[in-house]
C-alpha positions in Angstrom: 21.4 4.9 8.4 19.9 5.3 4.6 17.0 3.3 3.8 17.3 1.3 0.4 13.5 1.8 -1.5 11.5 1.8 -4.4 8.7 4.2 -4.9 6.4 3.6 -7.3 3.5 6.8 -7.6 -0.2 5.7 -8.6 -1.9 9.1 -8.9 -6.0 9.7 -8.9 -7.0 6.5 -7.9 -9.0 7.6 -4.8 -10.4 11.0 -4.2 -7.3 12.4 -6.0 -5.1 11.2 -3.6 -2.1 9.6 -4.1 -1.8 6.0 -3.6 2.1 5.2 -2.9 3.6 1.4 -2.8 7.2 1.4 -1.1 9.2 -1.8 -0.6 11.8 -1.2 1.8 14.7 -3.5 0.8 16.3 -3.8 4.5 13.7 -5.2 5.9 11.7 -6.6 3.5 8.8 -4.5 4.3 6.0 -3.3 1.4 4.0 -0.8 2.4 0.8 0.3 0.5 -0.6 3.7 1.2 -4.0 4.1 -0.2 -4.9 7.8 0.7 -3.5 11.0 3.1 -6.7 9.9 5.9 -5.3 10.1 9.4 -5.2 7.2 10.9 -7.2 6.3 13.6 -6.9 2.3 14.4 -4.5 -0.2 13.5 -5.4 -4.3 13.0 -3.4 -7.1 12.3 -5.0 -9.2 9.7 -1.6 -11.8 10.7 1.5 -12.1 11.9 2.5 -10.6 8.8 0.1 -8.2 7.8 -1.6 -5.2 9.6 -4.1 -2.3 8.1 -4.5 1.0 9.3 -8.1 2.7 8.6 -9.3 6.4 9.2 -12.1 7.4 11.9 -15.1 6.2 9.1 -13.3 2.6 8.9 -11.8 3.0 5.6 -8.4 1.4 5.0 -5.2 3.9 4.8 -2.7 1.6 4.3 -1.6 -1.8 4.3 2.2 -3.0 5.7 3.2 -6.4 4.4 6.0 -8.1 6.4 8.7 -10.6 5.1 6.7 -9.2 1.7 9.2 -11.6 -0.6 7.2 -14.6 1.1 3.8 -12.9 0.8 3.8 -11.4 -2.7 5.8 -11.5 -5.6 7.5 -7.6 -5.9 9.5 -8.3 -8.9 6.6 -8.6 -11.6 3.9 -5.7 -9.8 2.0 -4.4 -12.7 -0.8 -1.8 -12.3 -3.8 -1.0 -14.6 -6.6 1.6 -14.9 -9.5 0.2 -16.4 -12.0 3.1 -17.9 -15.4 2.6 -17.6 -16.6 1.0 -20.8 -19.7 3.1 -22.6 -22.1 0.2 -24.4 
C-alpha cells in the first residue's frame, strides 16, 4: 500500500540538520523530525502525542495523532528570524 504525504524540508535549523514535518494523510498522523539523533527513549506527552529524545535528553521528534484535531495543517507557515544587530 502507498502512503499519501506531504513533505515539507526546513534546512539548517539545528546543527545543520534537517528538520522534516510529514503529515501522513491516511492516518492523519504529523510527524516532526527535529534532527538525525538516534533515539534512545520514547514518552507520551498524551493520548495523542508522544516525543522521542536522544541519549543527552534532547527531543528528535514529535508524532502528533488525529493531528486535524490537534493543529491546524492547512495554514503551517515557517519563519527564520536573524539575529537583529543594534
Amino acid at each position: 500500500m502507498v502512503r499519501l504525504f506531504t513533505m515539507l524540508f526546513l534546512t539548517g535549523i539545528l546543527k545543520n540538520n534537517i528538520m522534516k514535518i510529514t503529515y501522513f494523510k491516511d492516518t492523519d498522523t504529523l510527524l516532526v523530525n527535529f534532527n538525525n539523533n538516534e533515539i534512545t527513549d520514547t514518552r507520551d506527552l498524551n493520548e495523542n502525542v508522544l516525543i522521542e529524545t536522544d541519549k543527552n535528553g534532547n527531543l528528535v521528534s514529535m508524532t502528533i495523532e488525529h493531528a486535524q484535531q490537534q493543529v491546524e495543517i492547512a495554514n503551517f507557515s515557517f519563519n527564520h528570524v536573524e539575529k537583529q544587530v543594534g
